[in-house]
C-alpha positions in Angstrom: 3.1 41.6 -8.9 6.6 41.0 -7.7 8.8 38.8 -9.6 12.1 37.6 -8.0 14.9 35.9 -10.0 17.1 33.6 -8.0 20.9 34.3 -7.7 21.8 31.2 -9.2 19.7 31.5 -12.4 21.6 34.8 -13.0 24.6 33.5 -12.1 23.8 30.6 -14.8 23.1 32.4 -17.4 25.9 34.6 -17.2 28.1 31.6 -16.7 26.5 30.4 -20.0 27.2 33.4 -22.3 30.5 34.1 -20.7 31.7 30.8 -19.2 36.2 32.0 -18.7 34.4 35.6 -16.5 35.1 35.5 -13.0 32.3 37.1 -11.1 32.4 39.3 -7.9 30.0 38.9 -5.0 28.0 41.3 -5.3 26.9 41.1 -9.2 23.6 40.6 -8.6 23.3 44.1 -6.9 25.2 45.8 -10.0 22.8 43.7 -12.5 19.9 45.4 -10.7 21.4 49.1 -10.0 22.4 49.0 -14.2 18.6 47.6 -15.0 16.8 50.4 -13.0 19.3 53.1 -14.5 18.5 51.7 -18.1 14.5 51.8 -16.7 15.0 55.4 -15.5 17.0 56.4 -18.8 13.6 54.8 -20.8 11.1 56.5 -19.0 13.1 59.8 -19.3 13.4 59.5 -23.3 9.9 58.3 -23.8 8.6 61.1 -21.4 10.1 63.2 -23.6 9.0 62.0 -26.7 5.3 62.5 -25.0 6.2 66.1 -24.2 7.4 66.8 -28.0 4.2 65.1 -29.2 2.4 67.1 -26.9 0.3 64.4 -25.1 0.4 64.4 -20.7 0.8 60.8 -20.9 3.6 58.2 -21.5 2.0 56.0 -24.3 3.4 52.5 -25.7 3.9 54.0 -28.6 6.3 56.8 -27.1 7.9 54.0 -25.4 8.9 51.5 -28.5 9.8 55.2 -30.2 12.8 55.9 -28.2 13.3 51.9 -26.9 16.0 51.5 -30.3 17.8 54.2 -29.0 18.2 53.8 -25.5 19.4 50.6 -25.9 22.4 52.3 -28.6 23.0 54.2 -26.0 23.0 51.3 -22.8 25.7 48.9 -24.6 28.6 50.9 -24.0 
């Protein structure tokens, strides 16, 4: 299942949180490049985390394990 958020909701709610930000054209495409590299970084640390507990799966559990730490590490 597919779910597709609008450019103007984005646009909204960054206008909301940061109203003085002036926003280039193509934020929408950086929003999704820096969502899929936080995804990757997730799935890397959790697979991991499934390795070191030796299991061959990625479990929820694994997941919500290393989840606190990846987002330390996404803030900048």
């Amino acid at each position: 299942m597919k779910v597709a958020v609008s450019k103007g909701s984005i646009t909204s709610a960054i206008r909301k949180h940061r109203p003085g930000l002036r926003l280039s054209r193509d934020i929408h495409t950086m929003i999704h490049l820096n969502c899929l590299m936080f995804f990757r970084r997730l799935a890397i640390e959790a697979r991991d985390k499934a390795v070191e507990s030796k299991c061959s799966l990625i479990q929820p559990n694994h997941v919500m394990q290393v989840a606190k730490t990846v987002l330390k590490k996404s803030r900048g």
